[in-house]
N, C-alpha and C positions, 0 to 999 in steps of 0.2 A: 544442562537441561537435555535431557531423552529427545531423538529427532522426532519421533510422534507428537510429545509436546510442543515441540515448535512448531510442528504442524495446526496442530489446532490451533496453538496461539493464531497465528497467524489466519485461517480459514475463520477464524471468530470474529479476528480483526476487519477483514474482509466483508464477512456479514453486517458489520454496522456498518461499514460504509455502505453497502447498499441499501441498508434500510436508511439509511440520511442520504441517499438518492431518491429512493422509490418516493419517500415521504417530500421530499421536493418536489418530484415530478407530480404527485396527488394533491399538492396545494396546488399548484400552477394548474392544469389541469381541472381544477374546481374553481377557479378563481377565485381562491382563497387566500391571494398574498393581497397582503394589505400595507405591509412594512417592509419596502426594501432593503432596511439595514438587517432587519433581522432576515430577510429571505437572503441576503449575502454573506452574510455571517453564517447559516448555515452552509451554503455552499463552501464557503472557504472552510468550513468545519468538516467537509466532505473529501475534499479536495485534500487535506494534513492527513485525514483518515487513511487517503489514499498512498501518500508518501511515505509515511510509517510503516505501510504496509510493505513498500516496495526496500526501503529499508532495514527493513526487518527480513526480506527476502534475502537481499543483499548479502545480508551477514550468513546467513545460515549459508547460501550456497559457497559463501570463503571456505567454510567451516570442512565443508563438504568436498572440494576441490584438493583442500589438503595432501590426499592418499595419494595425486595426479603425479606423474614424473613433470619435472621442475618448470621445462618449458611450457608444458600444457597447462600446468595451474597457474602460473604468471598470463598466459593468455587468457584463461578462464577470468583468474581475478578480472585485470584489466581492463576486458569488456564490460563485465557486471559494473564496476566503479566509472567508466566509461557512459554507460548508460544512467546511472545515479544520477552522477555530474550533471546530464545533457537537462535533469528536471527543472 
């Protein structure tokens, strides 16, 4: 896939997770939660949104580091997967 595509993918990705923020933070804020399982369920539906995202980062920047002479892109990866992990 084209790195502009995966740009978007990802900045789309992105977008819904904030719109399943925003929209949590407009119920709570209107006191409009009435169901905690489903007000946590969205969260944790925000929260996955969020993880994919960073995962989906992840990968791209391997992808990207590739071109790096040997030691730098084993640092590169490393941190990235480094950071992953600590999720």
């Amino acid at each position: 896939m084209h790195t502009d595509q995966k740009k978007k993918l990802l900045i789309d990705r992105l977008c819904r997770a904030e719109g399943q923020v925003r929209a949590l933070r407009t119920k709570l804020g209107r006191d409009e939660v009435t169901d905690c399982k489903a007000f946590m369920s969205q969260i944790k539906a925000a929260r996955s949104a969020l993880k994919r995202a960073s995962e989906q980062y992840v990968l791209h920047h391997i992808h990207r580091c590739q071109h790096l002479p040997s030691g730098e892109r084993d640092k590169q990866i490393e941190e990235a997967l480094s950071i992953l992990a600590s999720d």
